[in-house]
PDB file with one MODEL, atoms N, CA, C and O in Angstrom:
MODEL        1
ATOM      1  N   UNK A   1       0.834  -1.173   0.000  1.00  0.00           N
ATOM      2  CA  UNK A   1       0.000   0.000   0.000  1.00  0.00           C
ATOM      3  C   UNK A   1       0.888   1.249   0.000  1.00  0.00           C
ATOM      4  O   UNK A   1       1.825   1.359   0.791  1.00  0.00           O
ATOM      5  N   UNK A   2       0.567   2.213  -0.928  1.00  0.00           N
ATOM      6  CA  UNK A   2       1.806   3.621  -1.099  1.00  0.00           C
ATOM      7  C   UNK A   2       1.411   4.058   0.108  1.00  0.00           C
ATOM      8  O   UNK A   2       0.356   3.767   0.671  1.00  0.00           O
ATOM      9  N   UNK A   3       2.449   4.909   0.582  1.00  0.00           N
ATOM     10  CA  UNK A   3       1.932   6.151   1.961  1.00  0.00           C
ATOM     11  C   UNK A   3       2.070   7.179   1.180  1.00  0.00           C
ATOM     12  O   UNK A   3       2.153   8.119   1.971  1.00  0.00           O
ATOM     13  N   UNK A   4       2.166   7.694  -0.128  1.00  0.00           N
ATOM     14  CA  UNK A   4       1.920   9.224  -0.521  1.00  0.00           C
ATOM     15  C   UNK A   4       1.469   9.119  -1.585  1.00  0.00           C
ATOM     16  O   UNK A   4       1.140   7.975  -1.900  1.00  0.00           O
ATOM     17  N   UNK A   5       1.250  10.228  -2.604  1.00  0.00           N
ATOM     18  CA  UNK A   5       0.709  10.207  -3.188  1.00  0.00           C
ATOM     19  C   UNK A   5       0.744  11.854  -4.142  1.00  0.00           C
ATOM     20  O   UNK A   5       0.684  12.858  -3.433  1.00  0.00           O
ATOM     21  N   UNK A   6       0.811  12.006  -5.250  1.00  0.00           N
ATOM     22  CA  UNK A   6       1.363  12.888  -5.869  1.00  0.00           C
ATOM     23  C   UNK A   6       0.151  14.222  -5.804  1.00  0.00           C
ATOM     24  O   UNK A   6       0.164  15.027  -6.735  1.00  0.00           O
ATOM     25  N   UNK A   7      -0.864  14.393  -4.677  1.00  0.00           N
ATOM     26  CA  UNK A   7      -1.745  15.369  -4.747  1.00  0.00           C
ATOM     27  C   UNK A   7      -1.524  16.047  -3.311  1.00  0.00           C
ATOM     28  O   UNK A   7      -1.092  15.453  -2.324  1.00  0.00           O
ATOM     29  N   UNK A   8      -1.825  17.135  -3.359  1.00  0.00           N
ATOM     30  CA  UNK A   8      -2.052  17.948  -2.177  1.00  0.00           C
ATOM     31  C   UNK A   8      -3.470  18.418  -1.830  1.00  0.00           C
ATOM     32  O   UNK A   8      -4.033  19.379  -2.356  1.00  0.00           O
ATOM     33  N   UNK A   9      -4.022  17.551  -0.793  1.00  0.00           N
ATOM     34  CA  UNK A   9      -5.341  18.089  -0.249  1.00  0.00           C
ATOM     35  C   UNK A   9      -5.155  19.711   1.001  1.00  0.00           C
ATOM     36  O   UNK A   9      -4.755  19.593   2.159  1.00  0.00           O
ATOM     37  N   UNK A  10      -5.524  20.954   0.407  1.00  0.00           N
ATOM     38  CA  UNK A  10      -5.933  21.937   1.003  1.00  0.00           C
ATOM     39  C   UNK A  10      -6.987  22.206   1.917  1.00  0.00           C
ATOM     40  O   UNK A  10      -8.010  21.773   1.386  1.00  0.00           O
ATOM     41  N   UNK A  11      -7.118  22.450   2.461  1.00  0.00           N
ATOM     42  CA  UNK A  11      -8.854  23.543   3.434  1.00  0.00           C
ATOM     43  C   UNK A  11      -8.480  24.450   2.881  1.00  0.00           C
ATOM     44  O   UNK A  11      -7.358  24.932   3.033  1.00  0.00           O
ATOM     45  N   UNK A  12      -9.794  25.086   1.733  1.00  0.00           N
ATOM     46  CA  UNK A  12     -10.126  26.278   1.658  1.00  0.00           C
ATOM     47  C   UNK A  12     -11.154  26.998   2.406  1.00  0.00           C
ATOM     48  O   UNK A  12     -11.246  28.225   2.376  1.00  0.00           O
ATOM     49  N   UNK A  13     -12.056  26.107   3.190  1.00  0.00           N
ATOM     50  CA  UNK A  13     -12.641  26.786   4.606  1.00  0.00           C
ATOM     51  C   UNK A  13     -13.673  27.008   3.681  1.00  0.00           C
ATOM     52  O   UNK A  13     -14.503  27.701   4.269  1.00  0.00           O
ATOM     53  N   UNK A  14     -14.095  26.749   2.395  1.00  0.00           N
ATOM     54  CA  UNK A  14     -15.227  27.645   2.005  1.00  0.00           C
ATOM     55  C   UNK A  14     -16.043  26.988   0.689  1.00  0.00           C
ATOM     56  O   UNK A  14     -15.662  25.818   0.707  1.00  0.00           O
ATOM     57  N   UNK A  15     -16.770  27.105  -0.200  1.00  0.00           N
ATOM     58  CA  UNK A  15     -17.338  26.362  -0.973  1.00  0.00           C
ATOM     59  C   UNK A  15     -16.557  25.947  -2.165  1.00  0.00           C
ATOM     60  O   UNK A  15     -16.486  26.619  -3.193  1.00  0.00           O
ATOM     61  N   UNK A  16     -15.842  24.545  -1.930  1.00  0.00           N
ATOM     62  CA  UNK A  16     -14.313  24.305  -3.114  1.00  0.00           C
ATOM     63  C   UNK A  16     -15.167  24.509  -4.486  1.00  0.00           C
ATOM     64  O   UNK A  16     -14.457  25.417  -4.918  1.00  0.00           O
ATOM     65  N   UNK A  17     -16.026  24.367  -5.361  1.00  0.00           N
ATOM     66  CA  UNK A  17     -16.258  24.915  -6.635  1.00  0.00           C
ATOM     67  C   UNK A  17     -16.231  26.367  -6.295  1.00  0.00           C
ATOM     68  O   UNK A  17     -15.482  26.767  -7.186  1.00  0.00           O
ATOM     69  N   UNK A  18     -16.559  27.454  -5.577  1.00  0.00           N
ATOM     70  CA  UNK A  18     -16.345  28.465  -5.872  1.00  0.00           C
ATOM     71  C   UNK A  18     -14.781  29.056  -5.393  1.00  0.00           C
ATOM     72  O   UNK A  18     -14.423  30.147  -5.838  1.00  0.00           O
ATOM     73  N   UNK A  19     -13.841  28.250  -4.431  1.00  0.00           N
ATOM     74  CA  UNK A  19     -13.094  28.509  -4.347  1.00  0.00           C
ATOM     75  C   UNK A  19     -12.052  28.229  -6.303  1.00  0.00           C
ATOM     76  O   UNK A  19     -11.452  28.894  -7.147  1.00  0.00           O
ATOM     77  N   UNK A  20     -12.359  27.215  -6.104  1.00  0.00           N
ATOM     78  CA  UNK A  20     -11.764  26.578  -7.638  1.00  0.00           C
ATOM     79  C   UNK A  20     -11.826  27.810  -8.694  1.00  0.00           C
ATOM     80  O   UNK A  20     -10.896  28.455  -9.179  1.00  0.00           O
ATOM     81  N   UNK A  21     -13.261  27.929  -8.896  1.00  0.00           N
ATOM     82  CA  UNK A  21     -13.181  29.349  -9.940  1.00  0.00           C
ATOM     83  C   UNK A  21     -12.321  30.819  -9.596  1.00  0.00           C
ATOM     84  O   UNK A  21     -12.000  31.580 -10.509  1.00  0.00           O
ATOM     85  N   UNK A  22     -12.081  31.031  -8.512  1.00  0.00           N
ATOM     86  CA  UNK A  22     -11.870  32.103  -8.262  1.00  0.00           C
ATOM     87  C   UNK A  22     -10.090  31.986  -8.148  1.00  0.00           C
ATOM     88  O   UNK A  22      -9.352  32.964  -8.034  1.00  0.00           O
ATOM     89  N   UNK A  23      -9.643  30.567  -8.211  1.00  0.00           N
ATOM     90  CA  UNK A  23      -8.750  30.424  -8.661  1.00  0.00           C
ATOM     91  C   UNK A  23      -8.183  30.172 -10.069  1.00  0.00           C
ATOM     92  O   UNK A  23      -6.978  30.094 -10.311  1.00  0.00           O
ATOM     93  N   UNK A  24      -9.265  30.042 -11.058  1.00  0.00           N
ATOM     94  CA  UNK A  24      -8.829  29.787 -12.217  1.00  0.00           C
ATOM     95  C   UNK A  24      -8.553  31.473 -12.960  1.00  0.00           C
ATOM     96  O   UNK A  24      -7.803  31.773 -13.889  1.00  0.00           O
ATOM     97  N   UNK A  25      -9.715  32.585 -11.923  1.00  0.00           N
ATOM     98  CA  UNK A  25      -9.254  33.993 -12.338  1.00  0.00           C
ATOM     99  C   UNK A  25      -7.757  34.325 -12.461  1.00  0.00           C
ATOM    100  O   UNK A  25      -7.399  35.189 -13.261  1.00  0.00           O
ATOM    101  N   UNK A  26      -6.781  33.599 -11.616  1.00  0.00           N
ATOM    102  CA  UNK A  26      -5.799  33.813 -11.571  1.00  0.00           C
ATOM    103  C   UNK A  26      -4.819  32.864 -12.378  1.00  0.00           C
ATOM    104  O   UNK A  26      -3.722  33.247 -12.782  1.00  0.00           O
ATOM    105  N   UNK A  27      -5.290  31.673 -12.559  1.00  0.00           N
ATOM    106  CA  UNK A  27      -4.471  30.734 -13.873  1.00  0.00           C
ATOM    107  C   UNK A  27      -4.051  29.812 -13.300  1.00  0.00           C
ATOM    108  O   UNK A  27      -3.104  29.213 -13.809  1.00  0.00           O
ATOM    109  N   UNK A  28      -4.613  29.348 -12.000  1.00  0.00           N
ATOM    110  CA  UNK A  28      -4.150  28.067 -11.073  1.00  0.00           C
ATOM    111  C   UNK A  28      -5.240  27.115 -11.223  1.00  0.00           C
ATOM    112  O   UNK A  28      -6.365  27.586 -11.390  1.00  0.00           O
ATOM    113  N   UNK A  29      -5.073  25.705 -11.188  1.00  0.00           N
ATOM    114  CA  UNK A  29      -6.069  25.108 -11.461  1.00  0.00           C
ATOM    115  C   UNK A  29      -5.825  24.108 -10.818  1.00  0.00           C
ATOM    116  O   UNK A  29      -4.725  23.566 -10.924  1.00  0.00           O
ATOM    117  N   UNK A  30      -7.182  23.430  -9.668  1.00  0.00           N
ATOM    118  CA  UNK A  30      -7.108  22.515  -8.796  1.00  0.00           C
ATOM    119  C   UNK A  30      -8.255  21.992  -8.829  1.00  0.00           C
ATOM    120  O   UNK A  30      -9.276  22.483  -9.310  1.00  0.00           O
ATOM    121  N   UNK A  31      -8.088  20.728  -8.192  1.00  0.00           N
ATOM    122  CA  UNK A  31      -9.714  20.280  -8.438  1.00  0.00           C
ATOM    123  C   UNK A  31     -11.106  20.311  -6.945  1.00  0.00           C
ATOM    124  O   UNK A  31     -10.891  19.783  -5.854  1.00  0.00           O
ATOM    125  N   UNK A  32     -12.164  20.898  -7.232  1.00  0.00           N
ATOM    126  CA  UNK A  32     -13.017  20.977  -6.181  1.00  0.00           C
ATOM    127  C   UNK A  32     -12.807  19.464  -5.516  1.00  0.00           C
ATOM    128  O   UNK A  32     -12.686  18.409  -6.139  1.00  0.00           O
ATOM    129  N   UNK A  33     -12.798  19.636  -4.241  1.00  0.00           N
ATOM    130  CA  UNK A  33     -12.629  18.577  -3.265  1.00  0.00           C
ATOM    131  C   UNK A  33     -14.017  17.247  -3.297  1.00  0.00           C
ATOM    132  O   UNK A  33     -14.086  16.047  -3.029  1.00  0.00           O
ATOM    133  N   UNK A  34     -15.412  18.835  -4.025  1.00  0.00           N
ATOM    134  CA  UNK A  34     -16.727  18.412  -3.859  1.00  0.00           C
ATOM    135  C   UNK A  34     -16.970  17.126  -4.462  1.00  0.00           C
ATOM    136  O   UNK A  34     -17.584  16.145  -4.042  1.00  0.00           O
ATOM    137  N   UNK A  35     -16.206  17.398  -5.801  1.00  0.00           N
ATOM    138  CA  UNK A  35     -16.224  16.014  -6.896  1.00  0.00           C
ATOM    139  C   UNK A  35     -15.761  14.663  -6.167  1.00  0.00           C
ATOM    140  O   UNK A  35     -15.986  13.552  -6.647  1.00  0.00           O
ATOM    141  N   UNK A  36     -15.301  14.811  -5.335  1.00  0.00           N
ATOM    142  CA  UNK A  36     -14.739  13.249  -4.263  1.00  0.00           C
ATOM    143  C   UNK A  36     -15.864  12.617  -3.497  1.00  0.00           C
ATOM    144  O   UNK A  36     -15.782  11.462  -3.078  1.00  0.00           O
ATOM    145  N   UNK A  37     -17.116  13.526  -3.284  1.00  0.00           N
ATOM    146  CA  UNK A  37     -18.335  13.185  -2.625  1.00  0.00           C
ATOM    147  C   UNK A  37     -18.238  13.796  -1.126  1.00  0.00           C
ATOM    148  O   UNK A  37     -17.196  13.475  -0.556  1.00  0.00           O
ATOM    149  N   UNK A  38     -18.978  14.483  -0.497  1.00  0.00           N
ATOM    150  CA  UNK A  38     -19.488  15.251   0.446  1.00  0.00           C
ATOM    151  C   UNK A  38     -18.260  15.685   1.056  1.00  0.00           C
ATOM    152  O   UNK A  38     -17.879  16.848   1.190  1.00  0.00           O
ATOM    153  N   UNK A  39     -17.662  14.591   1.424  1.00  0.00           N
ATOM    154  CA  UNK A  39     -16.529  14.347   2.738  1.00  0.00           C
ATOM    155  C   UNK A  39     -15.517  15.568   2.280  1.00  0.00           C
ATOM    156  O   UNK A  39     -14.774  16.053   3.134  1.00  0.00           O
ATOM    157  N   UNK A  40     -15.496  16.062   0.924  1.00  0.00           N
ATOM    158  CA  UNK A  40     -14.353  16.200   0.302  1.00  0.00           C
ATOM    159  C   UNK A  40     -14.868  18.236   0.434  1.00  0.00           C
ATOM    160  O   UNK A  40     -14.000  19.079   0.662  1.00  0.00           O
ATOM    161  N   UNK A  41     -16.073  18.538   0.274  1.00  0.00           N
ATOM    162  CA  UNK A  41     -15.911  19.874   0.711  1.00  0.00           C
ATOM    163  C   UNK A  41     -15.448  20.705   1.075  1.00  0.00           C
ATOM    164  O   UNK A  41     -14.776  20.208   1.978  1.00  0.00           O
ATOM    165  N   UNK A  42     -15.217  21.884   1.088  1.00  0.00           N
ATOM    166  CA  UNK A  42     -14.181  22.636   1.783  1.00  0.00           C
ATOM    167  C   UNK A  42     -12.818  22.190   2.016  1.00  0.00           C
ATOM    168  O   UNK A  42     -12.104  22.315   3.011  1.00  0.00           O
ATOM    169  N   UNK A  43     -12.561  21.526   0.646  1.00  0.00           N
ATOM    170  CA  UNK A  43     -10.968  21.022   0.284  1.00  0.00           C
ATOM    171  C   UNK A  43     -10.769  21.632  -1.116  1.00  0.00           C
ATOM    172  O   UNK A  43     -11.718  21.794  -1.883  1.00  0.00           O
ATOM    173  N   UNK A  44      -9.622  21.933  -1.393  1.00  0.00           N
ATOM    174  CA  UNK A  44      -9.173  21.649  -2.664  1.00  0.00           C
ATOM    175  C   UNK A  44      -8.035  20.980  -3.295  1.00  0.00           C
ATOM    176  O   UNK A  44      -7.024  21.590  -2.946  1.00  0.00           O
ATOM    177  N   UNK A  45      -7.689  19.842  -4.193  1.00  0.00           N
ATOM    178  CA  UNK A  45      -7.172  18.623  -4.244  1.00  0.00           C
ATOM    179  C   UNK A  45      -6.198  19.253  -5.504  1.00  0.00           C
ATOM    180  O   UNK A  45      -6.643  19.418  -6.640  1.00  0.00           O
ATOM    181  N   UNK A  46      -4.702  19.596  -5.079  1.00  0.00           N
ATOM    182  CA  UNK A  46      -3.536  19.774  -6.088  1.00  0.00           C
ATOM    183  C   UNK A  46      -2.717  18.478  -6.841  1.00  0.00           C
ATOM    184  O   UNK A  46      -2.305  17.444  -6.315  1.00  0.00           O
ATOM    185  N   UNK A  47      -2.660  18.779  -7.823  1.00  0.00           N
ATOM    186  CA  UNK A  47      -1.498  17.716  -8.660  1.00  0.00           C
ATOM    187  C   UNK A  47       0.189  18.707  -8.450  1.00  0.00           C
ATOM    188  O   UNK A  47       0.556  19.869  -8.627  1.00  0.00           O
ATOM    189  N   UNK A  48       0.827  17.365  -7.967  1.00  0.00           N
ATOM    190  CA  UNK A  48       1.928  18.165  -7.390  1.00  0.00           C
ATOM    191  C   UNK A  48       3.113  17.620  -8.667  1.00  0.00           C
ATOM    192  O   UNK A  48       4.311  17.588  -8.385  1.00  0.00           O
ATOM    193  N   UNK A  49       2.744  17.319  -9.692  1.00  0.00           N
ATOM    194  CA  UNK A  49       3.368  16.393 -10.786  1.00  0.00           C
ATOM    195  C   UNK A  49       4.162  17.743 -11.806  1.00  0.00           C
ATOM    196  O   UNK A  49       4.805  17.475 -12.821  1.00  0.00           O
ATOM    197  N   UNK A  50       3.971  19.082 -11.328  1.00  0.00           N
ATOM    198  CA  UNK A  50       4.973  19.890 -12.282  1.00  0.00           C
ATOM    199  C   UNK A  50       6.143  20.259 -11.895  1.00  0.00           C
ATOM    200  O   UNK A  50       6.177  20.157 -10.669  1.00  0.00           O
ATOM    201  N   UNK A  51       6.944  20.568 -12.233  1.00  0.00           N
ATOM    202  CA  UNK A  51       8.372  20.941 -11.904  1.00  0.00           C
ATOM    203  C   UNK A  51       8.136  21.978 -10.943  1.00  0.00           C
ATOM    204  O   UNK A  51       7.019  22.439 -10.709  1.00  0.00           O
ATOM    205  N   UNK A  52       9.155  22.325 -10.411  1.00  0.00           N
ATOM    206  CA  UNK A  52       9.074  22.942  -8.482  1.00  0.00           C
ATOM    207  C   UNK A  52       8.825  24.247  -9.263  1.00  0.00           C
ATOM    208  O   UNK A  52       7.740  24.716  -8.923  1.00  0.00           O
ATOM    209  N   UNK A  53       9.426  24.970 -10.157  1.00  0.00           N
ATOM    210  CA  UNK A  53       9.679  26.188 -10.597  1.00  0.00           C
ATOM    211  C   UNK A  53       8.148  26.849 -10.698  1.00  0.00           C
ATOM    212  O   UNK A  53       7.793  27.955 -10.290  1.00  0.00           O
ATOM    213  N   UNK A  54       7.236  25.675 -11.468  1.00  0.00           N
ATOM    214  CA  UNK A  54       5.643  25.753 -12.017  1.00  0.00           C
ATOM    215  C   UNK A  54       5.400  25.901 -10.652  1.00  0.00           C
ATOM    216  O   UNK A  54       5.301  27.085 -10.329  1.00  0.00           O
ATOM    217  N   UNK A  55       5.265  25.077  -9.713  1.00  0.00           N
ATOM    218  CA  UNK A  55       4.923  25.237  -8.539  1.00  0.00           C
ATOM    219  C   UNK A  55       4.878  26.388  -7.758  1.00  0.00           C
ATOM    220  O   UNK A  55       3.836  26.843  -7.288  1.00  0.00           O
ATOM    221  N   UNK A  56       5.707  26.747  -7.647  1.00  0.00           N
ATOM    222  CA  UNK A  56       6.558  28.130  -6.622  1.00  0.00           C
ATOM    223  C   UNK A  56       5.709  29.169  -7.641  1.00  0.00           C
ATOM    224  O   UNK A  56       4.847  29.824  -7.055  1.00  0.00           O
ATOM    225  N   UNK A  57       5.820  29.377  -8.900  1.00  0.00           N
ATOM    226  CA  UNK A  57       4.676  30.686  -9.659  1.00  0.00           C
ATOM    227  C   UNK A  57       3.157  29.940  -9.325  1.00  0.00           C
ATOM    228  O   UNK A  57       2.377  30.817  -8.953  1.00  0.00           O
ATOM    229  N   UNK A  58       2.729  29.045  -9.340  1.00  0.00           N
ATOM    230  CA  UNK A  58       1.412  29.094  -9.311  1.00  0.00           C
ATOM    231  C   UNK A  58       1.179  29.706  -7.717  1.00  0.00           C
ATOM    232  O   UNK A  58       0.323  30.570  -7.526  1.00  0.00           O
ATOM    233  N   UNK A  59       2.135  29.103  -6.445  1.00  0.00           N
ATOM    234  CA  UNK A  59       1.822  30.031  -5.141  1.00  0.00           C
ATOM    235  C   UNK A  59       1.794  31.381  -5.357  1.00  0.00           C
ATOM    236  O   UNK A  59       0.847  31.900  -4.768  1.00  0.00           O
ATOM    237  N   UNK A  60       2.696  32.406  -6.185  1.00  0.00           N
ATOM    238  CA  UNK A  60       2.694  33.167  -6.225  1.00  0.00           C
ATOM    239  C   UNK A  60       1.769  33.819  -6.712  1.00  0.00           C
ATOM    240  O   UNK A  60       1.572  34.963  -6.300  1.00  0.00           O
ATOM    241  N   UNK A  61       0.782  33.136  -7.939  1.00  0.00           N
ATOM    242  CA  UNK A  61      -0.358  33.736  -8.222  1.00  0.00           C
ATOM    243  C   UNK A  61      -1.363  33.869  -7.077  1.00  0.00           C
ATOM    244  O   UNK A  61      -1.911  34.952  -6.872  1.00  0.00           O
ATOM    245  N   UNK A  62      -1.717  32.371  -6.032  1.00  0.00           N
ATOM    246  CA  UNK A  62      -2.596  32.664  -5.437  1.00  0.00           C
ATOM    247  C   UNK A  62      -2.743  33.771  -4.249  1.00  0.00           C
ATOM    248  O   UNK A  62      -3.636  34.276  -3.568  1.00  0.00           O
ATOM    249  N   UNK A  63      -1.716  33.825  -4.366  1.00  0.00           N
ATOM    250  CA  UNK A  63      -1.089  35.155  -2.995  1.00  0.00           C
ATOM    251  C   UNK A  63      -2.130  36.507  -3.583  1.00  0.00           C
ATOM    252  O   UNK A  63      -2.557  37.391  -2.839  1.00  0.00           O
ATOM    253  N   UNK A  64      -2.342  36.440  -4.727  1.00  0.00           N
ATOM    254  CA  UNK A  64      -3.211  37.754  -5.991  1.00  0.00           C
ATOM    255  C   UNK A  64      -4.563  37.533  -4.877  1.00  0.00           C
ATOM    256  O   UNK A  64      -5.115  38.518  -4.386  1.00  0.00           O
ATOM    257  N   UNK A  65      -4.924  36.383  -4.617  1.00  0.00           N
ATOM    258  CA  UNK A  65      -6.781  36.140  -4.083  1.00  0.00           C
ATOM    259  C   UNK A  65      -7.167  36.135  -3.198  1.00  0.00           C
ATOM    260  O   UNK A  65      -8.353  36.250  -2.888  1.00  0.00           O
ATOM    261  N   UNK A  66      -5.768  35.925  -2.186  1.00  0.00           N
ATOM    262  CA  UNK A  66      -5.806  36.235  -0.597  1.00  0.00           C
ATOM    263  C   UNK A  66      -5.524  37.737  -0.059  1.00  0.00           C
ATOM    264  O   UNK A  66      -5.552  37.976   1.148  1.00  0.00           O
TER     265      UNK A  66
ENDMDL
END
């Protein structure tokens, strides 16, 4: 059985499809937690599969929404 796994589950504390959109204003794209079924709400679920560089600019965009 793996112990990790190439995604990052967030708390966005708030409704993950509208968190999701309000991140795509900015060019980051994650998936609503909602699509996992109830439990998954007020999450949002990252693919951590791009190079660190992609990574480190997409934080920097979301820093724009906070």
């Amino acid at each position: 059985m793996p112990k990790a796994t190439f995604y990052i589950w967030a708390k966005c504390g708030v409704n993950s499809m509208d968190f999701v959109k309000k991140m795509l204003e900015v060019g980051v794209v994650a998936t609503p937690g909602v699509g996992f079924g109830s439990q998954g709400e007020g999450y949002v679920r990252f693919s951590a599969t791009c190079p660190e560089e992609r990574i480190k600019e997409a934080c920097e965009r979301l820093k724009k929404i906070f």
